[in-house]
C-alpha positions in Angstrom: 18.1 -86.4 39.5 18.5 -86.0 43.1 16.4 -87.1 46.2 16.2 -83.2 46.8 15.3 -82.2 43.5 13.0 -84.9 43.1 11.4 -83.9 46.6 10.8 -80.4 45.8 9.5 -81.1 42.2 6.8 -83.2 44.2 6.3 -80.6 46.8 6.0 -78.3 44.1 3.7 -80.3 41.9 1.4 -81.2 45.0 1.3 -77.4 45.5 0.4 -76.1 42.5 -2.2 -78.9 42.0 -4.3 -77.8 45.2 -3.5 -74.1 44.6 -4.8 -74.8 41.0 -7.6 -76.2 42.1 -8.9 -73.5 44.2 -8.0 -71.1 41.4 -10.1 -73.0 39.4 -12.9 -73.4 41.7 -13.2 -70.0 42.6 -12.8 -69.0 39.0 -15.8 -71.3 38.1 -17.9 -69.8 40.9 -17.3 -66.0 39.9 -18.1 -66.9 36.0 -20.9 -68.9 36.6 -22.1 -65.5 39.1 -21.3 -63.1 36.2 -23.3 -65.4 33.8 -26.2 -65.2 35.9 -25.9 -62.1 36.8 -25.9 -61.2 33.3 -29.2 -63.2 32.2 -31.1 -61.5 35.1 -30.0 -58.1 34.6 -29.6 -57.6 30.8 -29.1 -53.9 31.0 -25.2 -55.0 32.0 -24.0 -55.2 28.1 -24.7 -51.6 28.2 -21.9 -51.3 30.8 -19.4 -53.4 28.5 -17.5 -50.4 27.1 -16.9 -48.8 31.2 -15.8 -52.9 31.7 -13.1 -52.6 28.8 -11.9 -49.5 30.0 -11.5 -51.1 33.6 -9.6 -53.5 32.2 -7.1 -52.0 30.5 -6.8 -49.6 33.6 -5.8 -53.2 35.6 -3.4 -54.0 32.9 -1.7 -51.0 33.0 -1.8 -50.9 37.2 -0.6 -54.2 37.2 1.8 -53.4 34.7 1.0 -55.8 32.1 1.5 -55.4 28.4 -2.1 -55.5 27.2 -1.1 -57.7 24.0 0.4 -60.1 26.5 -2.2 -63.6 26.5 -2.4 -66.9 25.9 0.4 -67.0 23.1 2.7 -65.3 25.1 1.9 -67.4 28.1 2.2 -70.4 25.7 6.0 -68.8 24.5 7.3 -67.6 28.1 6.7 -71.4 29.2 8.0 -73.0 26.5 11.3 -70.3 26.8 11.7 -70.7 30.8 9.3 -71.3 32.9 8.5 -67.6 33.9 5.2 -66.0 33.6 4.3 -63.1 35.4 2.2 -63.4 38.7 0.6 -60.0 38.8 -1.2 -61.9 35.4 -3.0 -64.3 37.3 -5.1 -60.8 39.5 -5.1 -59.6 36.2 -6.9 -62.1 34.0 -8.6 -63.4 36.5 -10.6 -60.1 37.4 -10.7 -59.2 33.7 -12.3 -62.1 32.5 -15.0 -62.1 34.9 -15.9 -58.1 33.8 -16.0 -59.6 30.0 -18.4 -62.3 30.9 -20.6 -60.1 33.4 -21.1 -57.5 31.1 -21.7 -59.5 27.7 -18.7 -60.2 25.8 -18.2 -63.3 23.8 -15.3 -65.2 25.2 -14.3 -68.7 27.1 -13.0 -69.0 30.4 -9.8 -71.8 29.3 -7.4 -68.9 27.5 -7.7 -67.1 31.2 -7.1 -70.6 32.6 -4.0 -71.3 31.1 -2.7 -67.9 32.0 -4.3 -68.0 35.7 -2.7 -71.5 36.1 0.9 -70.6 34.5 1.0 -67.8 36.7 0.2 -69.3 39.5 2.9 -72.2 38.7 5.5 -70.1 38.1 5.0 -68.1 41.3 5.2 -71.3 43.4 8.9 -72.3 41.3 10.3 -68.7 42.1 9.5 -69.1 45.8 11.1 -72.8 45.8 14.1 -71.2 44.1 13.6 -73.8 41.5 15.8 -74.1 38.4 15.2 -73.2 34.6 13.6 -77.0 33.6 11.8 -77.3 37.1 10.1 -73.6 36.6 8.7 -75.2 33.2 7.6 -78.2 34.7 5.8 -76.2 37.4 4.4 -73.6 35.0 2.9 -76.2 32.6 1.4 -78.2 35.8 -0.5 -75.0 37.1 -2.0 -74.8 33.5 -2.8 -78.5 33.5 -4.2 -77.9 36.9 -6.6 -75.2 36.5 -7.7 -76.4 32.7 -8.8 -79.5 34.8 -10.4 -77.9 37.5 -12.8 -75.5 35.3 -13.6 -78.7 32.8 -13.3 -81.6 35.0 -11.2 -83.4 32.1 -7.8 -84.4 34.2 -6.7 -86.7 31.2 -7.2 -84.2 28.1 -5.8 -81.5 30.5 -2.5 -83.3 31.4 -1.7 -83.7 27.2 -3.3 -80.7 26.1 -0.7 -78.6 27.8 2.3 -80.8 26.6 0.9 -80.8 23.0 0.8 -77.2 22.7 4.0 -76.1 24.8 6.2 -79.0 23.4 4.5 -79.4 20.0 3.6 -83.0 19.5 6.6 -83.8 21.8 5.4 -85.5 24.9 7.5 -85.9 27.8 7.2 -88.4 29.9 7.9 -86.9 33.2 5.8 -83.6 32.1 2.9 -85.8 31.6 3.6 -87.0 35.2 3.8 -83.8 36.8 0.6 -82.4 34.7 -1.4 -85.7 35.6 -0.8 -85.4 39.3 -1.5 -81.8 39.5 -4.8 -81.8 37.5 -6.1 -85.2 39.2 -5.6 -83.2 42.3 -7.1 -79.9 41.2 -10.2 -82.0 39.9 -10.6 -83.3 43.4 -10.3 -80.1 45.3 -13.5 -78.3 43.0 -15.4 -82.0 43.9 -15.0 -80.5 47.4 -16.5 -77.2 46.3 -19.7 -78.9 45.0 -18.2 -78.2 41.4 -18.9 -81.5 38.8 -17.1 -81.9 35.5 -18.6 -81.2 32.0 -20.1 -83.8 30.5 -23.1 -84.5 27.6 -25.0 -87.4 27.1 -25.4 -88.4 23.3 -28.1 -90.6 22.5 -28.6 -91.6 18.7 -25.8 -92.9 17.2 -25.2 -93.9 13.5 -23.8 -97.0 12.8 -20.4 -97.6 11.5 -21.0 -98.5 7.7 -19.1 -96.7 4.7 -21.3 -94.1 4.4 -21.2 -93.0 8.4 -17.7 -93.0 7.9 -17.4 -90.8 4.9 -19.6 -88.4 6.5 -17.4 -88.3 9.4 -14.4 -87.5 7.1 -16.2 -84.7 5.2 -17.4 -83.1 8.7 -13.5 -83.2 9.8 -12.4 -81.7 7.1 -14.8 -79.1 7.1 -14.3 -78.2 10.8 -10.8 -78.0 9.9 -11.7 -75.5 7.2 -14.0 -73.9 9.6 -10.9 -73.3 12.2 -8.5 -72.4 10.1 -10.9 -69.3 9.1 -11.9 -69.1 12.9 -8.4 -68.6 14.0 -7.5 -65.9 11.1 -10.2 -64.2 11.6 -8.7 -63.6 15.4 -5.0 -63.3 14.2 -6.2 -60.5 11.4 -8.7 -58.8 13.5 -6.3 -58.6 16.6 -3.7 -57.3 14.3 -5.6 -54.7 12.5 -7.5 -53.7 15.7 -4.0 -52.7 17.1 -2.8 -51.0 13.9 -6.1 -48.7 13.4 -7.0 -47.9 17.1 -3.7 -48.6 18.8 -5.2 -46.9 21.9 -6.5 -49.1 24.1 -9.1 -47.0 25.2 -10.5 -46.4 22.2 -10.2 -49.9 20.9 -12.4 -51.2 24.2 -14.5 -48.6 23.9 -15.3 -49.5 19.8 -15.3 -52.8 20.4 -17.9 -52.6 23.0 -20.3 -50.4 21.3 -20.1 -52.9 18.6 -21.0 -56.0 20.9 -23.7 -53.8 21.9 -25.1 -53.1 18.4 -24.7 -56.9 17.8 -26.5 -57.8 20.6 -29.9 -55.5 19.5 -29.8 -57.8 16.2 -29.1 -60.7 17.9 -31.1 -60.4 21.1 -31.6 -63.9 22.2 -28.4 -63.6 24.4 -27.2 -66.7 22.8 -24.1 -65.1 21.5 -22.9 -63.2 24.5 -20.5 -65.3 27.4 -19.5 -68.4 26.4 -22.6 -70.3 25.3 -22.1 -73.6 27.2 -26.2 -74.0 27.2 -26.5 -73.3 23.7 -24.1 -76.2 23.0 -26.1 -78.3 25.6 -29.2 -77.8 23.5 -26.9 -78.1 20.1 -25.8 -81.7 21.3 -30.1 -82.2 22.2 -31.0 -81.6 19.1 -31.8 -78.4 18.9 -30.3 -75.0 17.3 -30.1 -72.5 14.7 -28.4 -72.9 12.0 -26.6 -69.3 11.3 -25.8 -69.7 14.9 -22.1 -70.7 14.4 -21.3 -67.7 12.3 -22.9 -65.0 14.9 -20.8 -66.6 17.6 -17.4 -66.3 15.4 -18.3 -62.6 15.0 -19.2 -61.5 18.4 -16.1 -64.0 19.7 -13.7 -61.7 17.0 -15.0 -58.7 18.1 -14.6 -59.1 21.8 -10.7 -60.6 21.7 -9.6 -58.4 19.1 -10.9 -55.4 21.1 -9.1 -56.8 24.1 -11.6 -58.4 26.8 -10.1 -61.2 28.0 -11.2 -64.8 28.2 -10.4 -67.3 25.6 -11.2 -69.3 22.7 -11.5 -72.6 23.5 -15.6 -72.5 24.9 -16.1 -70.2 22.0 -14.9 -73.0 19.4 -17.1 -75.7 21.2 -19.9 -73.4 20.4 -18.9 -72.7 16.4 -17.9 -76.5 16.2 -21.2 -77.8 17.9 -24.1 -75.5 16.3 -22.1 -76.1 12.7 -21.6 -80.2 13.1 -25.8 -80.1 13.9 -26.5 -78.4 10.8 -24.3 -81.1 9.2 -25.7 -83.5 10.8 -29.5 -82.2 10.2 -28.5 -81.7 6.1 -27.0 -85.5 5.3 -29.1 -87.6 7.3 -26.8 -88.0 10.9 -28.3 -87.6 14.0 -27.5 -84.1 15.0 -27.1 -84.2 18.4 -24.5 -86.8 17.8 -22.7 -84.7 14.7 -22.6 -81.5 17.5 -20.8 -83.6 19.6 -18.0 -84.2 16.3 -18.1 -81.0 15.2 -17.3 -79.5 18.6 -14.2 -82.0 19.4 -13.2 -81.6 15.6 -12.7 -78.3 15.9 -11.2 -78.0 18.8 -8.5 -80.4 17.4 -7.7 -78.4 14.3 -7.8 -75.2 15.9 -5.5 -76.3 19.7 -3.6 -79.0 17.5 -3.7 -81.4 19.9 -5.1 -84.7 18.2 -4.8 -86.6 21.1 -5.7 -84.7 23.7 -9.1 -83.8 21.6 -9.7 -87.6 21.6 -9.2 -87.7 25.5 -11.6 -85.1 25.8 -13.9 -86.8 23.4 -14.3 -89.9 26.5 -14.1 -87.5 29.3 -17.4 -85.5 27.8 -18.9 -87.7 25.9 -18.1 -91.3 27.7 -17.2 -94.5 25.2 -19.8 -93.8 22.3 -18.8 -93.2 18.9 -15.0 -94.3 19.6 -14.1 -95.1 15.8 -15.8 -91.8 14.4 -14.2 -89.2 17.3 -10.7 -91.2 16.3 -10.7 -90.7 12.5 -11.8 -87.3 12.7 -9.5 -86.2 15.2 -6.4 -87.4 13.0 -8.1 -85.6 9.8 -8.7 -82.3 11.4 -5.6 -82.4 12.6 -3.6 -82.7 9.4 -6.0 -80.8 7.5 -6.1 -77.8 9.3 -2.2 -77.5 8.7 -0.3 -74.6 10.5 -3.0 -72.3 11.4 -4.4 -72.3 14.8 -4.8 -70.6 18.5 -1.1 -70.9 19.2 2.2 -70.3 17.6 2.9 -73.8 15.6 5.9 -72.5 13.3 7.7 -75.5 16.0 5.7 -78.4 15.1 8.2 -80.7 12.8 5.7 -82.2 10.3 4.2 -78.7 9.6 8.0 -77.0 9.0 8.5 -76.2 5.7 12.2 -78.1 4.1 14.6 -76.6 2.2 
């Protein structure tokens, strides 16, 4: 590599880590407005349907296929390097109409895209080649997944895991570290502090522990797999009987609003991060984690944008305390599995789900959060968020 080449990928890099971290930081500060905006004023679900149909108005103004997400972000980088930048306006603003008005979505999906845009942007203006646009692209999602969870280390593997499928690169784990340590440090200048839970009670590790742990894994992995065919199947048949996107807003938001009179807690609408705070407490319901996969299918597969990461947490927490509360395990400590368990089988991303383990939860329960991160992993199979039909050991031979 050149001196000039190298220089620019650093330029670059150094770029789209501080532009990431505004992104990020502003992004935080919008959602966090919409989500109290929302708990004040709870008339604003009944606005969800006119929110869907602004949305795919924005799509179509911005010219943006409105199938085109997080897979497709996930494909274009993995391809060349070039996602749109008119996506970053686009999912940016469109996210924060879901959350404001009551849909049941995460923030991370419009992360990745907000960041790969943003990346990608920043390479076309630098003139940069086919393998420097990649590197750049996946940096700006590194960069802005960091800055909205404050986990620079799960954040610089996540994004290689799932663009290069198991295949880590060791100067793409350079770029994505520098860029989201520097897009964690920008939102510390907003006032903006990184996720994190405290677990108190912890088992001890004896055989039975253990097994437990194994059997919560492998149910999380069950759980996912179902989780993330749900939103396959319900996206694809959503398209295929209202392929107007008009309509299919405008359905999907009547039903959010019909779900929300039987659920009216409130729990089930946005993302939930302080129903998994109380989850990991101690405390929750324990149909909770189905409501929140059918209120999270709904919304996506009627197209509101977000993502489906937060939403996960929420299924993987509320279900590992109900495990937890039914063989003996302290359940604020099983929440804390279940959530990182099924983020693992559902992202496929074993490692980075173990870095994010320490970043949220700090050093407790090390040998449980390892085990169970290898046997969602492998138990889940094929079936997740993203396109896996590229990871080696899940290929089928012959």
């Amino acid at each position: 590599m050149s001196w000039k080449r190298l220089l620019k990928m650093i330029l670059l890099v150094l770029l789209t880590g501080i532009g990431g971290g505004v992104a990020g930081a502003l992004f935080h500060v919008c959602l966090d407005a919409a989500t109290s905006a929302r708990i004040l004023f709870r008339p604003l679900i009944y606005f969800l349907p006119v929110a869907g149909l602004c949305i795919v108005l924005l799509y179509q103004a911005l010219s943006i296929p409105f199938d085109f997400g997080t897979k497709q972000t996930v494909q274009n980088v993995r391809k060349d390097g070039i996602v749109p930048a008119r996506l970053g306006p686009g999912i940016f603003a469109s996210s924060i109409l879901t959350h404001l008005c009551g849909g049941s979505a995460g923030r991370e999906g419009a992360a990745l895209q907000l960041g790969g845009s943003l990346g990608a942007m920043f390479a076309k203006m630098a003139h940069a080649d086919r393998m420097l646009q990649r590197l750049t692209a996946m940096a700006g999602m590194s960069a802005v997944f960091s800055a909205l969870f404050g986990t620079p280390f799960a954040a610089t593997v996540f994004c290689s895991e799932i663009l290069w499928a198991g295949r880590l690169s060791l100067i793409g784990i350079a770029t994505n570290l520098i860029a989201s340590l520097l897009a964690v440090a920008v939102t510390r200048l907003f006032g903006i502090e990184a996720m994190a839970y405290e677990v108190t009670l912890l088992p001890k590790v004896s055989l039975q522990s253990v097994l437990l742990t194994l059997v919560l894994a492998l149910l999380c992995a069950g759980l996912s797999v179902i989780f993330c065919f749900l939103l396959h199947k319900g996206s694809h048949y959503a398209s295929r009987f209202l392929p107007n996107p008009y309509l299919r807003v405008i359905c999907g938001g009547i039903l959010i609003i019909a779900l929300s009179f039987l659920f009216p807690s409130g729990d089930y609408n946005g993302a939930g991060t302080d129903v998994i705070a109380r989850a990991i407490g101690g405390s929750f319901r324990p149909e909770a984690f189905a409501v929140k996969i059918l209120f999270t299918v709904v919304t996506l597969s009627s197209g509101y944008r977000g993502g489906e990461i937060v939403p996960m947490f929420f299924v993987g927490a509320l279900f590992g305390a109900l495990f937890g509360s039914l063989v003996g395990l302290p359940v604020g400590f099983c929440a804390a599995l279940g959530m990182i368990f099924c983020f693992c089988a559902a992202t496929k991303a074993p490692v980075a789900s173990f870095l994010m383990s320490l970043e949220l939860f700090g050093a407790v329960g090390i040998p449980f959060f390892l085990i169970g991160c290898i046997v969602s992993f492998f138990a889940s199979g094929n079936i997740g968020f993203y396109d896996r039909k590229v990871y080696p050991m899940f290929q089928k031979r012959g």
